[in-house]
C-alpha positions in Angstrom: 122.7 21.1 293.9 120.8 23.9 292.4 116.7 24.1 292.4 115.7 25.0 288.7 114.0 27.9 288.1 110.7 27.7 286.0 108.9 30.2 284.1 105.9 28.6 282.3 104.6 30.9 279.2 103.1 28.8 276.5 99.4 31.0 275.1 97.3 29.6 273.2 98.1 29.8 269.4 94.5 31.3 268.4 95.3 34.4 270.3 98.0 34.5 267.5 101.0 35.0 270.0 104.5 33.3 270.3 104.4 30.8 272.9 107.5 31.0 275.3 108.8 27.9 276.0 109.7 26.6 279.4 113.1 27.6 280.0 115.8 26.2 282.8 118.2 28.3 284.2 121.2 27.1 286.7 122.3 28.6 289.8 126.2 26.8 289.6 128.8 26.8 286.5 129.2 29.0 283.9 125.5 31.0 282.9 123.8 29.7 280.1 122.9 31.0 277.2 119.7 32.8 277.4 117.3 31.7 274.5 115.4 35.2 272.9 112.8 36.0 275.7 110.0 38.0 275.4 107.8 40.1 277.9 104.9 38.5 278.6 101.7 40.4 277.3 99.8 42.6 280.1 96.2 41.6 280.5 95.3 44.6 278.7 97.5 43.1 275.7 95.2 40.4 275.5 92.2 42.2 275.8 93.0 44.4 272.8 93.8 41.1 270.8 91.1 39.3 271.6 88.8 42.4 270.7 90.2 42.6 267.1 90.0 39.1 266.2 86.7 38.6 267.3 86.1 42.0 265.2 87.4 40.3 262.2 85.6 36.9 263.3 82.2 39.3 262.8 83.0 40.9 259.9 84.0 37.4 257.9 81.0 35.8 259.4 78.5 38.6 258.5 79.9 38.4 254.8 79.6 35.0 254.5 76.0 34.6 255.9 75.1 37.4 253.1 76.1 35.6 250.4 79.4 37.6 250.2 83.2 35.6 250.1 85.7 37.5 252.9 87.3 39.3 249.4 84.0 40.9 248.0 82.4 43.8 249.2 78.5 44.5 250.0 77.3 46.3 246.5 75.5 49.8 246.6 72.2 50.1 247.6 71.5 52.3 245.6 70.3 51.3 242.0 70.8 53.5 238.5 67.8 53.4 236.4 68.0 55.9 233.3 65.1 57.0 231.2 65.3 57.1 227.7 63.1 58.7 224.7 63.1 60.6 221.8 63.4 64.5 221.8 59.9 65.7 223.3 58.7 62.4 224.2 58.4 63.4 227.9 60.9 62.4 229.7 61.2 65.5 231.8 57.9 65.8 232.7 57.4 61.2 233.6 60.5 62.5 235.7 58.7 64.7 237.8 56.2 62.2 238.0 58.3 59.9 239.5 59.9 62.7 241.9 56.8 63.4 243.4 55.6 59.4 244.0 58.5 58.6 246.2 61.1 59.7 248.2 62.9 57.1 247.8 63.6 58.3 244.2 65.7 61.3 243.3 65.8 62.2 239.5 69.1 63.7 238.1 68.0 66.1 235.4 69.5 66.1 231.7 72.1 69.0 232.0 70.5 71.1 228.9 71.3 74.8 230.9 75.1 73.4 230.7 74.8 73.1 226.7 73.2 76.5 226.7 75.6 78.7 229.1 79.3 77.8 228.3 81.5 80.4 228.8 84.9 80.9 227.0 87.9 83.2 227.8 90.5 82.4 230.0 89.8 81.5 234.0 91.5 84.1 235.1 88.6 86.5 233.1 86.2 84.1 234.5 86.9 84.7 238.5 87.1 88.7 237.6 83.9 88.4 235.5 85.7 90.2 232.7 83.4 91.7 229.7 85.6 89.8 227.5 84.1 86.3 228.7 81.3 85.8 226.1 78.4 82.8 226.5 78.1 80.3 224.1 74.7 78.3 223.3 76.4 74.8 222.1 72.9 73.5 221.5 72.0 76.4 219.2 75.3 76.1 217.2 74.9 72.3 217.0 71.4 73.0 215.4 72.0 75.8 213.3 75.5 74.3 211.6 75.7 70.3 212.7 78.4 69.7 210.4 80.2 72.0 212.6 79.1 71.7 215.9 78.0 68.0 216.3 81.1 66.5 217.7 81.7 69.1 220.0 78.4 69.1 221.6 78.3 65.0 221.7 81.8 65.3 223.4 80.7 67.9 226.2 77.0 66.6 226.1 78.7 63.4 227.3 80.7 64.7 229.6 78.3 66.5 231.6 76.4 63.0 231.3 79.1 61.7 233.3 79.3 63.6 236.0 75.4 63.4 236.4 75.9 59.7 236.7 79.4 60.3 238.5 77.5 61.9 242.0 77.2 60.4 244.9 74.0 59.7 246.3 72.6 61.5 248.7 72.9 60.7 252.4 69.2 60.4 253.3 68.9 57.4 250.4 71.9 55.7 252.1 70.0 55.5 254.9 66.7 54.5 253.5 65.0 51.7 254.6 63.0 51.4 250.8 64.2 50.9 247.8 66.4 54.1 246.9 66.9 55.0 243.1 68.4 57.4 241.2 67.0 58.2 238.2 69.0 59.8 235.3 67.4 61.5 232.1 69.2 59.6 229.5 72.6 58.1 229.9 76.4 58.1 229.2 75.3 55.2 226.8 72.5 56.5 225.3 74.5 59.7 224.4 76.9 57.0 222.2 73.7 54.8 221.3 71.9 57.1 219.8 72.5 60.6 219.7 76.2 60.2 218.5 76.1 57.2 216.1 72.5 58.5 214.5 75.2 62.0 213.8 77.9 60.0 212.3 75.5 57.8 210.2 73.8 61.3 209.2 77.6 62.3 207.8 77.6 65.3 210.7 80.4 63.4 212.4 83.4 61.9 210.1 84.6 58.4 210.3 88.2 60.2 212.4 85.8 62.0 214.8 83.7 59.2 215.3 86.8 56.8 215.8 87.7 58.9 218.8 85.0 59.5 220.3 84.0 55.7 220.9 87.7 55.5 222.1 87.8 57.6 224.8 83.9 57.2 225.8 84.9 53.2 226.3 88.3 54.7 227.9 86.4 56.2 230.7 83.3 53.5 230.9 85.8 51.3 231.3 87.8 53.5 234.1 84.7 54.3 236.2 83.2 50.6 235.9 80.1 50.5 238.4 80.3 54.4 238.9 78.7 54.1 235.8 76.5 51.0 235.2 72.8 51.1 234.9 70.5 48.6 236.9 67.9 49.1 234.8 65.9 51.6 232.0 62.9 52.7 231.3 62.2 53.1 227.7 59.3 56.0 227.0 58.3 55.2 223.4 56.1 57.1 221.4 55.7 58.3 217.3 57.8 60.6 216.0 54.7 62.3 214.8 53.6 62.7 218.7 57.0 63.9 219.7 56.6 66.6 217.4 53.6 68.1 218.4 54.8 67.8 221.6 58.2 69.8 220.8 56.5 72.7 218.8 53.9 73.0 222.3 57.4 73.4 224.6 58.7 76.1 222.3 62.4 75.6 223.1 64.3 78.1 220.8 66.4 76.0 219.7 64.7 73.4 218.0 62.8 75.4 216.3 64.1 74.4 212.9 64.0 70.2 214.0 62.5 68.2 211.4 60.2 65.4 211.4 62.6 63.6 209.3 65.4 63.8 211.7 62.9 62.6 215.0 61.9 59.5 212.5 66.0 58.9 212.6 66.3 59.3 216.6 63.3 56.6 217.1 64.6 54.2 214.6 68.0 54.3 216.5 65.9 53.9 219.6 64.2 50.5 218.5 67.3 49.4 217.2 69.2 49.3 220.6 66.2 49.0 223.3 63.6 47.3 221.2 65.4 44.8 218.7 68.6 44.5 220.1 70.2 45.1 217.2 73.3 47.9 217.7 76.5 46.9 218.7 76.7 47.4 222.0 80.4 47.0 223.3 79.6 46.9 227.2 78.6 43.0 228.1 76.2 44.2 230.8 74.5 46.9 229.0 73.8 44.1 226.6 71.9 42.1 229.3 70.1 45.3 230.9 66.2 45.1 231.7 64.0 47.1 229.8 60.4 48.7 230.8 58.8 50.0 227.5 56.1 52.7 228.4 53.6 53.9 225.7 54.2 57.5 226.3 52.0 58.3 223.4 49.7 57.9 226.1 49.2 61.6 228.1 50.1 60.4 231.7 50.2 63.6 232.9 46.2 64.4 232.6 45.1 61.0 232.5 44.8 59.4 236.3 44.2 55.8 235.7 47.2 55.9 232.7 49.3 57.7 235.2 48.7 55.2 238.1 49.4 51.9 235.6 52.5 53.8 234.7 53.7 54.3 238.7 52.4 50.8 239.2 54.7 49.5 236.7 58.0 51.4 237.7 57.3 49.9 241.1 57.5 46.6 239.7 60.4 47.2 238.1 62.3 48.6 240.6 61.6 45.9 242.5 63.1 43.5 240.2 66.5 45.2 239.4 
């Protein structure tokens, strides 16, 4: 009589393994069959397996106890606040302001030197610095011949609005401890809301023009998603009157020849989309954005206690986004 042979591999299934099963082998007659065996798994097999699940165990519990489901992932830290304003309300200088309060804050500038300095000729003349490459002020044309100019500048003014809001925070904010914002002077939306629309309505951009510029800016809205989206804005809001004095102090040579009539038109399209609610947005969270109205008639700047009630407030706000 032959003495079976045992081999007894069965693992335990939440180690995610194929149990062997116990197998009898005879020493007289013809040889059985052999059933598929498998090497057993070394002890450092086991370790390795055991050190990825109970990765995975952390990573699904750590989700869950933060509110997150396994598929979602942990949104940025970093919040989007743009401010917005008519031309000369102050917008560069409240973002200074805000610069200086906390670190925690970085303000991307509008990109006016962009719609100043654009240089045409082909790129070859432009890596050889040829003295056929000329520099074109886009803002000046746009002012000086708007039925001309205005839907180029409101395509590249947009652009260059996107990839403002399209860089990546810095690496310091990812690592703060605060409450890290970025701050943008006006917005990929505002640049449709207000500065675009108020063009078309003012005949400066035709009805074709106008048809494609809302479809590509909704195209690539749309494509970037959260790159994007604002947390929250901060709406400086002031006369037109005051705005003007305030442009004619700054001197920028360009808008020299701005009217009061056209700053009434900017302000009115302001009120209409931050104040009343009344454009049609097409973006359903834009629609539902916070809003923190400043009276910038007010001159922060020079003024401590207006300037204090004014950091005092964006704090707030922050804090609620």
């Amino acid at each position: 009589m032959c003495s079976p042979l045992h081999r007894v591999s069965k693992l335990t299934e939440s180690l995610g393994l194929i149990g062997f099963q116990v197998r009898r082998f005879g020493c007289y007659g013809p040889r059985p069959r052999l059933e598929t065996l498998q090497t057993p798994p070394t002890t450092s097999d086991l370790r390795a397996i055991m050190a990825q699940k109970t990765s995975r165990l952390s990573l699904t519990c750590s989700r869950y106890l933060s509110g997150l489901s396994p598929s979602e992932t942990r949104p940025a830290r970093v919040k989007r606040v743009s401010i917005e304003g008519n031309i000369a309300v102050g917008k560069s200088t409240f973002a200074r302001l805000l610069q200086s309060v906390c670190p925690d804050w970085e303000v991307m500038a509008e990109p006016v030197s962009k719609w100043q300095n654009i240089e045409s000729g082909t790129s070859k003349e432009k890596e050889a610095a040829s003295p056929q490459t000329t520099v074109s002020n886009l803002l000046q044309m746009m002012y000086e011949d708007p039925q001309r100019w205005s839907y180029t500048f409101q395509t590249y003014s947009c652009m260059s609005r996107f990839r403002t809001q399209l860089q990546p925070p810095p690496a310091r904010m990812l690592s703060s401890e605060g409450t890290p914002v970025q701050v943008y002077e006006r917005s990929v939306y505002s640049d449709r809301y207000i500065f675009a629309l108020n063009m078309f309505e003012l005949g400066c951009i035709n009805p074709t023009e106008w048809a494609i510029y809302q479809d590509w800016h909704s195209l690539l809205v749309e494509q970037f998603g959260h790159q994007v989206e604002l947390e929250g804005i901060i709406y400086l809001r002031a006369p037109p009157q005051k705005c003007m004095e305030r442009l004619k102090l700054r001197g920028r040579a360009e808008e020299k020849e701005v009217k009061l009539d056209y700053l009434d038109k900017l302000h009115v399209q302001h009120e209409k989309w931050l104040v009343e609610k009344s454009t049609e947005i097409h973006f359903e969270k834009l629609k539902q954005i916070p809003v923190l109205q400043l009276d910038a008639s007010e001159e922060f700047l020079r003024d401590q206690e207006v300037r204090e009630q004014f950091i005092t407030k964006v704090k707030n706000f922050f804090n609620t986004l």
